[in-house]
C-alpha positions as CSV (number, residue, x, y, z in Angstrom):
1,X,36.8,226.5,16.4
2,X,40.7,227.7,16.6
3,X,41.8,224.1,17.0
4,X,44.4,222.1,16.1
5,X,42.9,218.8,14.5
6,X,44.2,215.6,13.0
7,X,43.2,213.1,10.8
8,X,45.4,210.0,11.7
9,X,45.6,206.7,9.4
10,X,47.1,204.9,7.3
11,X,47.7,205.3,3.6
12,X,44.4,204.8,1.8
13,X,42.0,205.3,4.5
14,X,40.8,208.4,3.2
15,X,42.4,211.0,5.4
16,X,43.5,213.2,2.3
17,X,40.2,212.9,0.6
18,X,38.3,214.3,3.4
19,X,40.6,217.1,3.1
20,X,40.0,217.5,-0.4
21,X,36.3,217.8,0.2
22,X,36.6,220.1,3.0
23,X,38.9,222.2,0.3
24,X,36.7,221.9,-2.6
25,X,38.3,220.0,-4.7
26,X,36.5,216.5,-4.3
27,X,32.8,216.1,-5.0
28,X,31.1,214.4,-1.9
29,X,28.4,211.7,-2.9
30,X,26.0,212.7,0.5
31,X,26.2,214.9,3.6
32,X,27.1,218.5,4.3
33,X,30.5,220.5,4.6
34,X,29.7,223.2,6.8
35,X,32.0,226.4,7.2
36,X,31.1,229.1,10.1
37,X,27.8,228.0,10.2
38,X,27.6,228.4,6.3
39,X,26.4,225.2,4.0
40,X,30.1,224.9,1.3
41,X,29.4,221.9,-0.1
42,X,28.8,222.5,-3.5
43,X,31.0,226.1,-3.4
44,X,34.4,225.9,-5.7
45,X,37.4,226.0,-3.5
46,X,38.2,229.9,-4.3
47,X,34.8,231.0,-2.7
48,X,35.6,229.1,0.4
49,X,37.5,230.6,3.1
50,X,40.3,228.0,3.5
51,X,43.7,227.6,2.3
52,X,45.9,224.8,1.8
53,X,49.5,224.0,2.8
54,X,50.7,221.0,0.3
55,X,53.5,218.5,1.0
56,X,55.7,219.7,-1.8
57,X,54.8,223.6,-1.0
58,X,54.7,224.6,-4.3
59,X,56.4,227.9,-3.5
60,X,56.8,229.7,-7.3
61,X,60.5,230.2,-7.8
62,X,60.9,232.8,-10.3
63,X,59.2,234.7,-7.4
64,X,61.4,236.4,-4.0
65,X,60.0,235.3,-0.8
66,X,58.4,238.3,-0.6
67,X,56.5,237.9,-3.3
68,X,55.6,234.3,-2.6
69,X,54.0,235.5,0.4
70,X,52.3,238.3,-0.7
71,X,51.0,236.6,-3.8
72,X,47.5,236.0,-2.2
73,X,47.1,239.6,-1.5
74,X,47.7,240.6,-4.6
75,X,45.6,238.4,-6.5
76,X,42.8,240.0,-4.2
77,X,43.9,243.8,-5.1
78,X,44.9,244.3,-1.6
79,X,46.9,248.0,-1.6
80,X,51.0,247.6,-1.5
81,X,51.2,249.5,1.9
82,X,48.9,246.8,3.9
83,X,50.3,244.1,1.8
84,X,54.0,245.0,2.9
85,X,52.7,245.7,6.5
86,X,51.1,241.5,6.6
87,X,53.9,240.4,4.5
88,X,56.7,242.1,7.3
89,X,53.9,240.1,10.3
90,X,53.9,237.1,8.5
91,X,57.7,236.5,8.0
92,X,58.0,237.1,11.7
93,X,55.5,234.9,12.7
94,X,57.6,232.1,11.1
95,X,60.6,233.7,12.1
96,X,62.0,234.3,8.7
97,X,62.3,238.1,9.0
98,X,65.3,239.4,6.5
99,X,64.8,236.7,4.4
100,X,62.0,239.0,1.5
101,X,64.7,239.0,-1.2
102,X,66.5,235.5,-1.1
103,X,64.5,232.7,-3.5
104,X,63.2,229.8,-3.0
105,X,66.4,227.8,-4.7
106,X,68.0,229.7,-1.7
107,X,66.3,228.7,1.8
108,X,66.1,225.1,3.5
109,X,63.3,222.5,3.5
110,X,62.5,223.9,6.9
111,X,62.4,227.4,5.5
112,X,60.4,226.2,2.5
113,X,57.7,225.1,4.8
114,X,57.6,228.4,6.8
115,X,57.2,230.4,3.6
116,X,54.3,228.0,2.6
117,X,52.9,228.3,6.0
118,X,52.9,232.0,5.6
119,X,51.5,232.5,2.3
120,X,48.5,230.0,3.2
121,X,48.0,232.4,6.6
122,X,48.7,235.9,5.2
123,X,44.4,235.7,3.9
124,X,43.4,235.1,7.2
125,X,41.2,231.8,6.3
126,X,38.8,230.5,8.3
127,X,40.4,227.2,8.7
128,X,44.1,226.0,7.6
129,X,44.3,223.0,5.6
130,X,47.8,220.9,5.9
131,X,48.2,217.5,4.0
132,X,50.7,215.6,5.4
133,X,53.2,219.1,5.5
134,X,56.7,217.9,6.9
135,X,56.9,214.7,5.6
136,X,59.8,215.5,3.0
137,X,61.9,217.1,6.4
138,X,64.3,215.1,8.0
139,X,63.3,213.6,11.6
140,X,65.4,216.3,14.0
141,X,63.6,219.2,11.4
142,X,60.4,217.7,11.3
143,X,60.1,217.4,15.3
144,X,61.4,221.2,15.6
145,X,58.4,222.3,13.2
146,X,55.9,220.1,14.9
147,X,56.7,222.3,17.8
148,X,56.7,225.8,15.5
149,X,53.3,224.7,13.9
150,X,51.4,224.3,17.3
151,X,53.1,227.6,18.4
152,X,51.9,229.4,15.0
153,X,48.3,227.8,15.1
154,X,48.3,229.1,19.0
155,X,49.3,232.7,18.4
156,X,46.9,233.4,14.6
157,X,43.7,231.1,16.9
158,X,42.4,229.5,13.7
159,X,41.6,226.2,12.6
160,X,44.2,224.0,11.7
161,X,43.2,220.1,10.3
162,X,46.1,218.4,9.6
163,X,46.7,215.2,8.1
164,X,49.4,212.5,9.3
165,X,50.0,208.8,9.2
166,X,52.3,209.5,12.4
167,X,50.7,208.9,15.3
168,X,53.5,210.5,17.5
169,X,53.3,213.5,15.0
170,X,49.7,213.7,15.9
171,X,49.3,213.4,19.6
172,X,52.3,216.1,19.9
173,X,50.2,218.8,18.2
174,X,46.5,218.1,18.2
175,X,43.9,219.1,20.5
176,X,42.0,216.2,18.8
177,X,42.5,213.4,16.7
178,X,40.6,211.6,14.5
179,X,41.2,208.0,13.9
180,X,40.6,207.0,10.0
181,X,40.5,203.7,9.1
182,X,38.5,202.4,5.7
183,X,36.8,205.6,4.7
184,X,35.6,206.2,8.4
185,X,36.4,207.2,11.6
186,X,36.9,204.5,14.4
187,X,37.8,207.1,17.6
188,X,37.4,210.7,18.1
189,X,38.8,212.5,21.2
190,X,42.1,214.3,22.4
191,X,45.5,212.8,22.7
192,X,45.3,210.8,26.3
193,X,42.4,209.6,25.6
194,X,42.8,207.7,22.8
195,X,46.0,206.3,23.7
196,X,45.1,205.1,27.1
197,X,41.3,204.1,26.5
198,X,41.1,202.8,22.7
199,X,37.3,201.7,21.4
200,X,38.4,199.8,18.6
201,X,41.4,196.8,18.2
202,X,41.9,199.1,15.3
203,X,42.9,202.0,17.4
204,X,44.5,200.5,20.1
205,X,47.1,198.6,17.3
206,X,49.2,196.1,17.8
207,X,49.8,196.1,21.3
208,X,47.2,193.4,22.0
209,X,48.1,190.3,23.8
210,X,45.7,188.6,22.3
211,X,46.1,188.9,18.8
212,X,44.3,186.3,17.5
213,X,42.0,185.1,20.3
214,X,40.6,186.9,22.8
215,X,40.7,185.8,26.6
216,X,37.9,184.2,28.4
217,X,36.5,185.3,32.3
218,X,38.3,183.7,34.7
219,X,36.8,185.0,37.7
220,X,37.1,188.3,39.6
221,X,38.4,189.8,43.0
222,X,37.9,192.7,44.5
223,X,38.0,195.6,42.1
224,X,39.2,193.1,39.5
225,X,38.5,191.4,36.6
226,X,40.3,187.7,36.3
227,X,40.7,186.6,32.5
228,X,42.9,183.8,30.8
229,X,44.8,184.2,27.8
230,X,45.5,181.0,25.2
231,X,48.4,179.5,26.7
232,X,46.8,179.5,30.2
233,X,48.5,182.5,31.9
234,X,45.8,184.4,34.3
235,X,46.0,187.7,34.1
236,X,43.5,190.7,36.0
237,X,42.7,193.9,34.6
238,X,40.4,196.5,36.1
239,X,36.7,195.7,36.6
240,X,35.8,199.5,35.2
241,X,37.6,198.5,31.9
242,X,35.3,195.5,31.2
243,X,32.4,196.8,32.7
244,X,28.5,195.0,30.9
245,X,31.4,192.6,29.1
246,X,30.6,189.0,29.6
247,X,32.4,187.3,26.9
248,X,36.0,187.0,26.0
249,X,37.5,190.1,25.5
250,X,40.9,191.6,23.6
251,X,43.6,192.8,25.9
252,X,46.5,195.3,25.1
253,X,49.3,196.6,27.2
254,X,51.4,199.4,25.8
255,X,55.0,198.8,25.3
256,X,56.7,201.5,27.9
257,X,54.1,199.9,30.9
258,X,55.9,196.6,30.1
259,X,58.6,195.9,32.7
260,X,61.1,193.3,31.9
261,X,63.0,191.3,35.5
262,X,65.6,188.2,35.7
263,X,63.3,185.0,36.4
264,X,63.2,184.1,40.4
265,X,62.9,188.6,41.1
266,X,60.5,189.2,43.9
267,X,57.2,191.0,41.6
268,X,54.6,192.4,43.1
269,X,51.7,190.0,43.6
270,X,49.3,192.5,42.3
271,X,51.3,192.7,39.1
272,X,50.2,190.7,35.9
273,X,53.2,187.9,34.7
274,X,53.6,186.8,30.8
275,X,56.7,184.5,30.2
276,X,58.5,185.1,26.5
277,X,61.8,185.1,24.8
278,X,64.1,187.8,24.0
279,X,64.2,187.7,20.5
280,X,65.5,191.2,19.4
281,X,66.3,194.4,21.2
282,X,67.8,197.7,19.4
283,X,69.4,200.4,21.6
284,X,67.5,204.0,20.2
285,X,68.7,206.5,22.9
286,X,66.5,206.9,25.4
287,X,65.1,203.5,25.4
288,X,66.1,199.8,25.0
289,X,63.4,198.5,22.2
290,X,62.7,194.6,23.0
291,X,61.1,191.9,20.8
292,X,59.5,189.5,23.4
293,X,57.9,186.2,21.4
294,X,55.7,184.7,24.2
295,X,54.1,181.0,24.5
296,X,51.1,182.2,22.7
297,X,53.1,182.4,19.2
298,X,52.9,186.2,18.5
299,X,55.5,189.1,19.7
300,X,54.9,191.9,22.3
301,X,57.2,195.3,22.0
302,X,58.8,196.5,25.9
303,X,60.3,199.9,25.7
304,X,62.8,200.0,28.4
305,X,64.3,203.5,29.2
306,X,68.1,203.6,29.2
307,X,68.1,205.2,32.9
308,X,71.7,204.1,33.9
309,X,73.7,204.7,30.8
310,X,75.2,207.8,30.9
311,X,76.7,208.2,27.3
312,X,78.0,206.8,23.9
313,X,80.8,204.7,25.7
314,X,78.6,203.4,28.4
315,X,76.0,202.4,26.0
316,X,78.4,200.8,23.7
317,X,79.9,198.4,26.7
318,X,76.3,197.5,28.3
319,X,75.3,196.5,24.4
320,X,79.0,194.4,24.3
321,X,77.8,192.9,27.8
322,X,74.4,191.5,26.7
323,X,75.7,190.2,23.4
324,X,78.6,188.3,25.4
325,X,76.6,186.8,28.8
326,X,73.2,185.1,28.4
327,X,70.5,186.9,29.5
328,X,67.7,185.5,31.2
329,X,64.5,188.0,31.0
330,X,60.7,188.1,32.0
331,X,57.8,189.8,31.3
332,X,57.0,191.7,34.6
333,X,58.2,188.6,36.3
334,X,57.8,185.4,34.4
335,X,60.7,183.2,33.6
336,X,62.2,183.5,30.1
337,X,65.6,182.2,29.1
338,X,67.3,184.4,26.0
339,X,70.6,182.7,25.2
340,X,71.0,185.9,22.8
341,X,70.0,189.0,22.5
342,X,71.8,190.9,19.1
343,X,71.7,194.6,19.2
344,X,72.2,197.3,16.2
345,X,74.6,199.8,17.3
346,X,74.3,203.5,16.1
347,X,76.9,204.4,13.6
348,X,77.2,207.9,15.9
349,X,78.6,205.1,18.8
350,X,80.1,202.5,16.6
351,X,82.4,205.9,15.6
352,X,83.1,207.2,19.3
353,X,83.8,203.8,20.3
354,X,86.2,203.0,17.3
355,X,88.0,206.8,18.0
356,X,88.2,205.7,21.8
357,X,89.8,202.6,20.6
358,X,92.1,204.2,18.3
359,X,93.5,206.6,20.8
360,X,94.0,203.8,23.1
361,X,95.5,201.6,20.6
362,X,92.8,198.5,20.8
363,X,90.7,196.6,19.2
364,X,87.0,197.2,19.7
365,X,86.5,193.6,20.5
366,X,89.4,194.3,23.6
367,X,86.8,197.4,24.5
368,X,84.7,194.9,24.9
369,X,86.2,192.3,26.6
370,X,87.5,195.1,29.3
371,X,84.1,196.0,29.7
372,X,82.6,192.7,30.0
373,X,85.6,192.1,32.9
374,X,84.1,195.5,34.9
375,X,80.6,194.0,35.2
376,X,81.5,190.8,36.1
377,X,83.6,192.1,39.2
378,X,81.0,195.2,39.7
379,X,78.3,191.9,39.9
């Protein structure tokens, strides 16, 4: 109770339907929904004490805010003096006091979402139901309200189950998750747990190594586990991990605990070594997103976090650099030759870079050229 739950999946797995039945408005064909202790299964969605918050809100707009809001209360009866008292709580819970008289025509997505959020609360349910709720925001809006709904679910202490495909989306807000895949559940548990100790190849994605084959035993050391992958590389993971396995198992390694080196680096000898090629890498911000295809025929992702750029122009150059000088690049160590790597540039520092170049009267490819002659007397 009074927890912030998710069912995560993709489309078709049945994450929506199970929120239907919970609602009342799908039939199940066996089992029991339970509410507060109280069998609902068979009960019509108005005699159950949930409410549910839509994708496309389906706020009424011949009404005022207001009234949107205090509709529930006054299908209900509810006197005007307690309905104006939670209508005034309500707007400030979603921080949309002021706003009673505008319409709907007249308020943001964002603000849309708030108003739907506070009609579905203003009856106090039991449990909050959201189907897939900010997926028509754009990203920056949708990542504000992912904070704003884990704040609003915090201060009213109810039950929110939420449905997402977004995995991110998920493990920012819920206090568990639920893992749908095919009409069932493969994992259960909070956030970290999940991510960091998957059950299923299913839940840990495609971050395996071994894709298509697992790896065999090759030994073990110490408080390690040896195993070989398909093209040969050794690699040792963690006796605990594979603890009562005695076959081949699947391996994963998530993409930000990847670290990529130039061949011949000193590496750790405790540290596992995969040899690949650079076969793509996109600069998003904070991080450097590499494609690594390795000698087993499948790629790996490596998120490498952009620690010594310090802005637009600095990002633009180091992106110039690596498209101009062969790179040569290893997974945590091995030796891999990239004789390109091509990156997509934002259009936010394509458009600093092309003022910068305007103001200084040069070409973007001169930029370029004067920044490729800085590294190579800095190196």
């Amino acid at each position: 109770d009074g927890e912030f739950f998710s069912l995560l999946g993709p489309s078709g797995c049945g994450k929506t339907t199970t929120l239907r039945m919970i609602g009342g408005f799908e039939e199940p064909t066996s089992g029991l929904i339970e509410l507060q202790g109280q069998d609902v299964t068979w009960l019509p969605p108005y005699q159950r004490n949930v409410n549910t918050v839509f994708q496309n809100y389906a706020l009424f707009p011949h009404l005022s805010i207001y009234e949107n809001v205090a509709f529930g209360l006054r299908r209900k009866g509810v006197k005007d003096s307690e309905i104006r008292s939670r209508v005034t709580e309500m707007l400030r819970l979603v921080e949309l006091p002021g706003f009673e008289r505008r319409r709907p025509s007249q308020i943001s997505g964002g603000q849309a979402q708030r108003v739907a959020l506070a009609r579905a609360l203003i009856n106090r349910p039991a449990v909050l139901l959201l189907d897939e709720p900010l997926g028509a925001l754009d990203l920056k809006l949708r990542k504000q309200m992912q904070v704003e709904l884990k704040r609003i679910q915090q201060e009213v202490g109810i039950t929110f189950i939420y449905v997402t495909h977004d995995q991110e989306e998920a493990m920012t807000m819920s206090d568990r998750i639920a893992v749908m895949n095919k009409g069932h559940y493969e994992q259960l548990g909070d956030p970290e747990v999940l991510y960091e100790h998957p059950q299923t190849r299913f839940v840990a994605g495609r971050r395996l190594l071994t894709p298509r084959k697992p790896a065999t035993p090759n030994g073990s050391s110490d408080a390690y586990a040896g195993y070989k992958l398909t093209d040969g590389t050794t690699v040792r993971i963690p006796s605990g991990l594979v603890e009562g396995q005695s076959g081949p198992v699947s391996i994963g390694v998530r993409p930000e605990k990847i670290r990529l080196s130039e061949p011949g680096s000193d590496v750790a000898p405790a540290l596992n070594r995969l040899s690949g090629v650079i076969s793509d890498a996109s600069y998003i911000g904070v991080s450097t997103q590499y494609i690594v295809a390795t000698a087993m025929g499948h790629n790996i992702t490596v998120y490498a976090q952009n620690l010594e750029t310090s802005g637009a122009r600095e990002a633009l150059a180091e992106i110039r650099r690596r498209n101009l000088v062969p790179g040569r690049k290893s997974l945590s160590g091995g030796s891999v030759h990239s004789p390109r790597v091509q990156f997509r540039v934002p259009e936010e520092i394509r458009e600093q870079a092309e003022q910068r170049a305007a103001a200084e009267g040069k070409s973007l490819s001169a930029l370029a050229r004067e920044a490729l002659e800085r590294y190579l007397e800095a190196s």
